[in-house]
C-alpha positions in Angstrom: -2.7 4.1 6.7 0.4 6.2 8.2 -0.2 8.3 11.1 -0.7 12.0 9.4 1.2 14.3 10.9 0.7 18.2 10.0 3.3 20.5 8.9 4.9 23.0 11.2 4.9 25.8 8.7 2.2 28.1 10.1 1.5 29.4 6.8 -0.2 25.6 6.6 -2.9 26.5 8.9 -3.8 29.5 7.0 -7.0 29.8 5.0 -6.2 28.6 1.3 -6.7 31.1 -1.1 -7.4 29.2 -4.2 -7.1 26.6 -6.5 -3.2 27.1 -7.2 -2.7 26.9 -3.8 -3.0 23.1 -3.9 -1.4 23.2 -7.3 1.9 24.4 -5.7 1.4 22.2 -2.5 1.6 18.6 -4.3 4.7 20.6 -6.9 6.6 21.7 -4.0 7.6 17.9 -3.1 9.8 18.1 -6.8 13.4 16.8 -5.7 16.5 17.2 -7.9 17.7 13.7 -9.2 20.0 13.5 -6.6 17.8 13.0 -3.5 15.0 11.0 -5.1 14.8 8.3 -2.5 12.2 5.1 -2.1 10.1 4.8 0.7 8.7 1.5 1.7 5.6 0.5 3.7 5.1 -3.0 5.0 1.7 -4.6 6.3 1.1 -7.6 7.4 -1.4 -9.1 9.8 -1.0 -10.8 12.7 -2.7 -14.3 13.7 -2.8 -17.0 16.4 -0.2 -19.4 16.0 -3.2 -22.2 17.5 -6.1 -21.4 15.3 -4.6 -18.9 12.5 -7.7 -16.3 13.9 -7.3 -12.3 13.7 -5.1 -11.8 16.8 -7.1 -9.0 18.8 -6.0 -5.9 19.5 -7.1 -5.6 22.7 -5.9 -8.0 25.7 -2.8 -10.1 27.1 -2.6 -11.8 23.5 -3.0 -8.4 21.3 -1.3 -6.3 18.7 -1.2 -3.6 21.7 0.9 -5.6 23.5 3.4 -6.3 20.8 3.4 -2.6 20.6 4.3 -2.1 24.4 6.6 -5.1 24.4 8.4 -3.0 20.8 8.3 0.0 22.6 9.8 -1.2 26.0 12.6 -3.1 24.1 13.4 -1.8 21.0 13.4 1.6 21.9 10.2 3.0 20.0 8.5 5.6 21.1 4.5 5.1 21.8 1.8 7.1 21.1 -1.2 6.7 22.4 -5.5 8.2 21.7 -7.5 8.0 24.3 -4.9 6.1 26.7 -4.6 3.5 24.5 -0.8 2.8 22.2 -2.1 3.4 18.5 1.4 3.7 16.9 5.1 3.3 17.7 7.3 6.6 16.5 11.3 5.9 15.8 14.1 7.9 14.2 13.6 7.4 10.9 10.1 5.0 10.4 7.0 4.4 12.3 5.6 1.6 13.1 1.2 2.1 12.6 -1.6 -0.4 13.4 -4.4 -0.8 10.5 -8.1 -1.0 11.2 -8.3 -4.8 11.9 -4.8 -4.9 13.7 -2.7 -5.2 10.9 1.0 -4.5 11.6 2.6 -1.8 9.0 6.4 -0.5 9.1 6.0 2.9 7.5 9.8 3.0 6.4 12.5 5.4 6.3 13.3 7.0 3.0 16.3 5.3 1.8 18.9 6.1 -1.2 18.9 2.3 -2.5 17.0 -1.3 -2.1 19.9 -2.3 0.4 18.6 0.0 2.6 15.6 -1.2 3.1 16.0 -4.5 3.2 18.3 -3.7 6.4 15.3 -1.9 7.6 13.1 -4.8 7.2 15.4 -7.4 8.5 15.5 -5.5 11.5 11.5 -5.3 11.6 11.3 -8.6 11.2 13.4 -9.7 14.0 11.9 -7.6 16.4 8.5 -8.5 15.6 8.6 -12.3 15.1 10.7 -12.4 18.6 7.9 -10.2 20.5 5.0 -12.2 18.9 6.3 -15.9 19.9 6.4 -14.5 23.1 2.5 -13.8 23.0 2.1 -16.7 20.7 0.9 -14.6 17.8 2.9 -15.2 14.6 2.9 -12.6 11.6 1.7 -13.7 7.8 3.3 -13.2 4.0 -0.3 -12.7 2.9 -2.4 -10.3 1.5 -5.8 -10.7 3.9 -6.5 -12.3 6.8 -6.8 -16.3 6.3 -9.6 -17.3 8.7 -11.2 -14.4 10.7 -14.6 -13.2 9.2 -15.0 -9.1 8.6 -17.4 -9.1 11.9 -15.2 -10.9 14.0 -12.4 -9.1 14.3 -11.7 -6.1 16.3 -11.6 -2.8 15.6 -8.7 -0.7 16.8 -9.1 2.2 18.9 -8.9 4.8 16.8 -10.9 7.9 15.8 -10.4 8.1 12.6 -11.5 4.5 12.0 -14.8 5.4 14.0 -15.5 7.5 11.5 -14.5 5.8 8.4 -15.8 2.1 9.4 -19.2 3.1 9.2 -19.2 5.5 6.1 -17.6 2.5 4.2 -21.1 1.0 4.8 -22.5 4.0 2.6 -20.4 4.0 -0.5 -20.2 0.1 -1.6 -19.9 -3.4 0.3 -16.6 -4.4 0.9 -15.3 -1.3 2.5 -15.2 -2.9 6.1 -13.3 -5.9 4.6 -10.6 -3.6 2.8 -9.8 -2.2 6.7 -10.2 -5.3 9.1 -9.1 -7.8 6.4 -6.8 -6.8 4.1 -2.5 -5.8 3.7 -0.5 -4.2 1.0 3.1 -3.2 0.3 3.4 0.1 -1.4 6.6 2.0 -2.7 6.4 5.4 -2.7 8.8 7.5 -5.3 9.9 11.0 -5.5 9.9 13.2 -9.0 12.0 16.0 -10.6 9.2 18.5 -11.9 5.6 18.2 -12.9 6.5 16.3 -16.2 8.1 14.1 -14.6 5.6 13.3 -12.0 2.6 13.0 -14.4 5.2 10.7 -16.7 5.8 8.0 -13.3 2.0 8.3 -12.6 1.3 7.7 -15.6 3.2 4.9 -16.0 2.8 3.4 -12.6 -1.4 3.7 -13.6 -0.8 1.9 -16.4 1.1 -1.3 -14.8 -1.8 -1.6 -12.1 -3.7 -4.4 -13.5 0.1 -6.2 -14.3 2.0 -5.2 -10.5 -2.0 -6.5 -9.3 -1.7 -9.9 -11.0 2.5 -10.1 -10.3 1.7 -9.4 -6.7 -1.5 -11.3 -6.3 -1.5 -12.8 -3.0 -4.7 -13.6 -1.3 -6.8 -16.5 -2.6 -7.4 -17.9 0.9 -9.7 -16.1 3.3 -12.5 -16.8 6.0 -11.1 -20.3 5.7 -11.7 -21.3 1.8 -10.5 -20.2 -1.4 -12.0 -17.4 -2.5 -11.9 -17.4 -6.6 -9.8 -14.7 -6.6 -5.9 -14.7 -6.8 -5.8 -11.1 -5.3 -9.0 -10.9 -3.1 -7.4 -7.7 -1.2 -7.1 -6.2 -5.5 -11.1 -7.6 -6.0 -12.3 -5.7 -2.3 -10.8 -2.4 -4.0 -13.8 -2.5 -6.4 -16.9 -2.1 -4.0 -15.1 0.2 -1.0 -15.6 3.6 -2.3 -15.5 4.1 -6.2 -15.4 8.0 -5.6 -11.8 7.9 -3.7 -10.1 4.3 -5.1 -9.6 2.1 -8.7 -8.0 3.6 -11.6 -8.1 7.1 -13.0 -8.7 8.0 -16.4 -7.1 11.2 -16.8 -3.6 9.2 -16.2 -3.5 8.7 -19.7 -4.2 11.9 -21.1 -1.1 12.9 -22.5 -1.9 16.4 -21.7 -2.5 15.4 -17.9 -0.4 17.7 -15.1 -0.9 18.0 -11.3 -4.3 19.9 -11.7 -6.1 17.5 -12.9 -5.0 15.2 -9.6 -5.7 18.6 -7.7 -9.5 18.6 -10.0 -10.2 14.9 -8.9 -9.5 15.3 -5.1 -11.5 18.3 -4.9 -14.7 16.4 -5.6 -14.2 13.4 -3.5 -15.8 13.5 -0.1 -13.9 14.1 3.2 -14.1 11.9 5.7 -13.2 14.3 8.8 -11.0 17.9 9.3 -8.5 17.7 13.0 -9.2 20.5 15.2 -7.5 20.8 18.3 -6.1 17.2 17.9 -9.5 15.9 17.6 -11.2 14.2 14.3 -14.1 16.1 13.2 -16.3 14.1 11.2 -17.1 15.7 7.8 -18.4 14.2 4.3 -18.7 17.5 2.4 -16.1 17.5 -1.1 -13.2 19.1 0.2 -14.3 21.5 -3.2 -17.2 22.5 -0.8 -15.2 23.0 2.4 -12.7 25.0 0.3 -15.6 27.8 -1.0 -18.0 27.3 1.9 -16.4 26.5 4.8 -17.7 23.7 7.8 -19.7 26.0 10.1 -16.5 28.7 11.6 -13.8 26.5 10.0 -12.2 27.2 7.0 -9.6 24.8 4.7 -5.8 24.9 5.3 -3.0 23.4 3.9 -2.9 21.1 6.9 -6.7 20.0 6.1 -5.4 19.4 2.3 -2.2 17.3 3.2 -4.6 15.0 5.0 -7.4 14.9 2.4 -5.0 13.5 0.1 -3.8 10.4 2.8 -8.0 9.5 2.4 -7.8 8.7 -1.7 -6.7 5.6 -2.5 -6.6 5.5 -6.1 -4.2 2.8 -7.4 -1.6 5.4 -7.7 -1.7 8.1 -5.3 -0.3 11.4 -6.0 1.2 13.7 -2.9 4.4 15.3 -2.6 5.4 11.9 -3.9 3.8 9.0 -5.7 2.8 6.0 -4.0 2.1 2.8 -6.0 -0.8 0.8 -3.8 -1.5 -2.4 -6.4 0.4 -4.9 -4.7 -1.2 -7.6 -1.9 1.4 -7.7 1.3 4.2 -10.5 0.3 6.8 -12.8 2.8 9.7 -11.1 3.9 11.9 -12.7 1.4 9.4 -11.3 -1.4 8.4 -7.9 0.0 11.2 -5.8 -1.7 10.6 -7.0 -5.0 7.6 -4.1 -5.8 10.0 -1.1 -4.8 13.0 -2.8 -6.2 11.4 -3.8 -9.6 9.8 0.2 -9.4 12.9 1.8 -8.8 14.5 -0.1 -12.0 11.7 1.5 -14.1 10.9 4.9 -12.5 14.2 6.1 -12.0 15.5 5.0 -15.3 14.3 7.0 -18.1 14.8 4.5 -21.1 13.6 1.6 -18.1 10.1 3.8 -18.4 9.8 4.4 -21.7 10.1 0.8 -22.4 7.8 -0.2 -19.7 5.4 2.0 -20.8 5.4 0.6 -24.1 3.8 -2.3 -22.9 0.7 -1.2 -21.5 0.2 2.3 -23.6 -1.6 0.7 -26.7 -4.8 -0.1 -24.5 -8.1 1.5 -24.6 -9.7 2.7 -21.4 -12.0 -0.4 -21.8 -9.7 -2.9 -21.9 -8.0 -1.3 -18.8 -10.6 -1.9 -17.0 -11.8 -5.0 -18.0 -7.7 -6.4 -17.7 -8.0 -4.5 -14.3 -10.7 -6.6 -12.9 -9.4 -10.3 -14.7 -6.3 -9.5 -13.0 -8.2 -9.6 -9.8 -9.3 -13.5 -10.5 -7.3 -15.0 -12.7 -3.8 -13.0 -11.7 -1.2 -13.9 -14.3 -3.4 -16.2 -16.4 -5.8 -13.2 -17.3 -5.2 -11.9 -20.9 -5.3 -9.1 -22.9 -5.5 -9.0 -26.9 -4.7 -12.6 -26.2 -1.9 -11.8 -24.6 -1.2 -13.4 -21.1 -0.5 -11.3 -18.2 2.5 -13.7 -17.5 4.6 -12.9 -20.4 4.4 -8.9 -20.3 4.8 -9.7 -16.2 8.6 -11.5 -17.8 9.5 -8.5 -20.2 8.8 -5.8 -17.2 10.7 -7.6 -15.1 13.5 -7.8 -17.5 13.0 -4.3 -17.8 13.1 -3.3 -14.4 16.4 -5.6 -13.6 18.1 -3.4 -16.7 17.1 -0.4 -15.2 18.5 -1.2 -11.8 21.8 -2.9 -13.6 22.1 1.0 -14.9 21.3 2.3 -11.5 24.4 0.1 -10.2 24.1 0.6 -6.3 25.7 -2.2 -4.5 25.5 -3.4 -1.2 28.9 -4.5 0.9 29.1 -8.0 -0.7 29.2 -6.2 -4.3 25.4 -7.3 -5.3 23.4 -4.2 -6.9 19.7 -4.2 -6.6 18.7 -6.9 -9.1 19.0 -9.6 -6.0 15.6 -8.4 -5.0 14.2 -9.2 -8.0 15.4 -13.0 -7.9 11.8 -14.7 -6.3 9.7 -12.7 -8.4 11.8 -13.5 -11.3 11.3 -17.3 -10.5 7.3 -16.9 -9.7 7.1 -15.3 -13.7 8.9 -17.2 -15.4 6.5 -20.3 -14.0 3.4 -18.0 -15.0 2.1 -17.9 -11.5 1.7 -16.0 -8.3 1.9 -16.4 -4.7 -1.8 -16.6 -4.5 -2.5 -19.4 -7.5 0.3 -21.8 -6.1 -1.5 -21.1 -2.1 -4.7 -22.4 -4.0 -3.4 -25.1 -5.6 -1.9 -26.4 -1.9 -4.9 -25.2 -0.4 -7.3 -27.3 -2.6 -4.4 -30.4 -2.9 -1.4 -31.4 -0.7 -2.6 -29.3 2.3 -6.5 -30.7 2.2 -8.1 -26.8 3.0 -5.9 -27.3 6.0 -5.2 -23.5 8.2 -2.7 -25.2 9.9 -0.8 -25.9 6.9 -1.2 -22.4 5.4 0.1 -20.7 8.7 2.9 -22.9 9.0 4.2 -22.2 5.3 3.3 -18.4 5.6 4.6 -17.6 9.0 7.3 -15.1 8.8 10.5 -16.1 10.5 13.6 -14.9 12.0 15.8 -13.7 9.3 
């Protein structure tokens, strides 16, 4: 969850008017082809290297003190709630801390895949050399491996005050999703509404297959968990008003409206005044025509409405694609890489699209779900998930061949694609061959799994 910052345009902290008004806030992010650029974000959670529990946040051993040890070395700037180091601001990309401690690099927007894996090389480095210091060592997984829900520790923040507990009142898992869980999500730009709805649509429709691809957390609270993407399965009983898949996506008739319709009726968690969280769980359809006691909706108060839904492809001024489970270093560019290919290509989306477009709402639902357990084993029309996973990534390599943007060495983008390439063509994801050692070689030994998973110094 990236540190939401509001928009210096006064105009944003203005009463909205209408409807429309929201409309032309999510259109105005529309970029001429030119300056579409990927944005990355990176979580990842942090253990200890001894015992593979949730490092705390708190303490001489804490994520807040790989934040101050960043800051003071790195040159990041803090910033602190309540006296207390909650993020890490920098040039270009920001380094935020989820609800349970987990570690996320909210990345800079870059032109090509090359970019960002200099980014994340560099992120890497810094972060692996900080935590051997404290003894805490950073995971390619998708959820915590050992630490229950209750005992790890919540960060400091307001806004996960708020939401913690309301995530108690709209389904089970909700606490697990924030203290537990880590994702990798590529965010994309667009040229007009068409265009946007296209990519959304599009990106919708993959969920179940990037789910499965990605799938990357069968091991948690210390057993396997039957699920090849428990973080995917924890999506499914936070809050069904604000997450999961949306049907209007594939309404061919579908623009930005009907994104604007959907947000309006979800509840609100809080509205900032004065640089404080106000707690508020009235639709933000409700705030709009009635108001919270003297307040009354802005732009600002709609920018970070839309940072609380978490659909499975959020729309803002961008698009942001949130189906994959948090991967290794050497894996974590292959969702934005593989995305790029087929977003940004227009014969790359058509074709992807023609994989997934024949399917009733049913079936995406029910695919949406298998993918969950059985990752790229579960079928469709008889149909494993592991041969269309093959042909999109076939796809998205020819759309990045098209795209060719090298890097100094002369390799374009398809080197990001290489691991994932390897994982389908074997029909299996990170999170079936962890189970497999989990339940064989390793003997359900942590030790094992933290040693294998630990990221290291590039």
């Amino acid at each position: 969850m990236s540190e939401f910052q509001a928009g210096d345009d006064p105009a944003a902290r203005q009463p909205i008017a209408g409807v429309d008004d929201l409309i032309r806030y999510v259109a105005s992010g529309a970029k001429p082809r030119s300056e579409w650029r990927v944005g990355t974000e990176y979580e990842k959670v942090g253990v200890l290297r001894e015992s593979g529990l949730a490092a705390p946040f708190s303490g001489e051993r804490g994520i807040e003190s790989v934040l101050e040890r960043l800051a003071d070395r790195y040159g990041w700037q803090p910033k602190r709630e309540r006296g207390r180091i909650i993020a890490l601001m920098g040039r270009d990309a920001n380094i935020t801390v989820e609800p349970g401690g987990q570690l996320e690099l909210s990345g800079e927007q870059c032109a090509s895949i090359h970019c960002a894996h200099q980014e994340l090389m560099e992120h890497v480095k810094e972060v692996v050399t900080v935590g051997a210091e404290l003894d805490i060592v950073f995971l390619g997984l998708g959820i915590q491996p050992v630490s229950p829900v209750d005992a790890i520790e919540w960060v400091p923040k307001r806004r996960y005050a708020i939401m913690g507990p309301y995530m108690r009142q709209v389904g089970t898992l909700g606490q697990r999703m924030m203290k537990q869980t880590a994702t990798v999500q590529a965010n994309f730009d667009f040229g007009d509404e068409r265009d946007a709805m296209q990519k959304f649509r599009v990106a919708m429709g993959l969920a179940p297959l990037i789910s499965a691809m990605f799938a990357n957390s069968s091991i948690s609270e210390n057993r396997f968990n039957g699920f090849m993407t428990m973080r995917g399965h924890i999506w499914t009983d936070t809050d069904n008003a604000r997450s999961g898949m949306l049907p209007f996506a594939f309404s061919p008739d579908a623009g930005i409206e009907d994104y604007v319709e959907y947000a309006l009726d979800v509840p609100m968690y809080f509205i900032i005044r004065n640089g404080d969280y106000v707690e508020t769980h009235i639709t933000f359809r409700q705030f709009m025509t009635e108001g919270w006691g003297a307040e009354r909706a802005t732009i600002d108060d709609w920018a970070l409405h839309l940072t609380t839904l978490f659909p499975e492809v959020r729309l803002k001024r961008y698009l942001e694609v949130r189906s994959a489970d948090s991967q290794p270093p050497e894996m974590m560019l292959a969702l934005p890489a593989l995305l790029k290919g087929i977003l940004y290509e227009p014969d790359a989306m058509q074709g992807a699209w023609d994989l997934v477009r024949s399917w009733s709402w049913a079936e995406r639902l029910t695919l949406y779900r298998d993918a969950h357990r059985e990752g790229l084993h579960a079928r469709i029309r008889r149909i494993r998930l592991a041969e269309l996973a093959r042909e999109l990534v076939e796809i998205g390599a020819a759309g990045l061949r098209r795209q060719d943007q090298r890097n100094d060495r002369g390799d374009d983008e398809r080197i990001y694609l290489h691991s994932m390439e390897e994982l389908v063509r074997d029909g299996n994801s990170l999170g079936r061959r962890l189970a497999e050692l989990w339940e064989g070689p390793w003997n359900r030994d942590v030790r094992k799994l933290i040693e294998h998973t630990t990221y290291r110094l590039p």
